[in-house]
C-alpha positions, 0 to 999 in steps of 0.5 A: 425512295430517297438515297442518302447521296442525294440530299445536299447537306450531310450535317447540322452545321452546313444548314441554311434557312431557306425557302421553296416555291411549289406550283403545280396541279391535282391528278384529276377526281371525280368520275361524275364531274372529272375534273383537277385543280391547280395550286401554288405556294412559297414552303416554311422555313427548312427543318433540319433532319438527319442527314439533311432538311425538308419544308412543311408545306400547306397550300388550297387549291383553285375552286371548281363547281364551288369547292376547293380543297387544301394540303398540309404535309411535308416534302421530301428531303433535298435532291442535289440537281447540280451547282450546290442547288436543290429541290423536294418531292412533295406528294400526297392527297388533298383534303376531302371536299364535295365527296372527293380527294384529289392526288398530287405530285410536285416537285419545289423550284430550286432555292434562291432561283438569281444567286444574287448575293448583292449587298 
């Protein structure tokens, strides 16, 4: 699913910390009361990988009808969008609440969104 080619870094040594923003919504569940929920979060810190890095992410979503549900997983390793910036895939399943799942994609928002390297 990932090509090596596009991660952004290709060695432990040019790894940074950082983090990424995550906002997006559930695929919609439930054929009784259909219905989606929304989310947003900041990922952990990078862990480097081979041949690059990914973020453990966690979130809860919005409730509906009295229930939420929560995540917890891994994105996808870095995609190069240009100018030395990139972003994670992040896909997966919800926590089971109220006799559902709901699935989800996303991607992160690009690192340090300013490059304000003001001191």
């Amino acid at each position: 699913m990932y090509d090596d080619d596009t991660t952004t870094e290709t060695s432990y040594d040019s790894f940074e910390q950082h983090v990424h923003e995550l906002v997006g919504s559930t695929l919609i569940a439930n054929a009784c009361q259909p219905h989606n929920h929304r989310f947003a979060t900041v990922s952990e810190e990078a862990v480097p990988c081979k041949g690059g890095h990914i973020h453990n992410i966690r979130f809860r979503t919005d409730s509906y009808d009295g229930h939420y549900h929560e995540f917890c997983g891994t994105s996808g390793p870095a995609v190069s969008v240009g100018d030395g910036r990139h972003v994670h895939y992040v896909s997966g399943y919800t926590s089971s609440e109220d006799g559902h799942t709901h699935r989800f994609r996303a991607a992160t928002l690009i690192e340090n969104p300013i490059d304000c390297n003001c001191r």
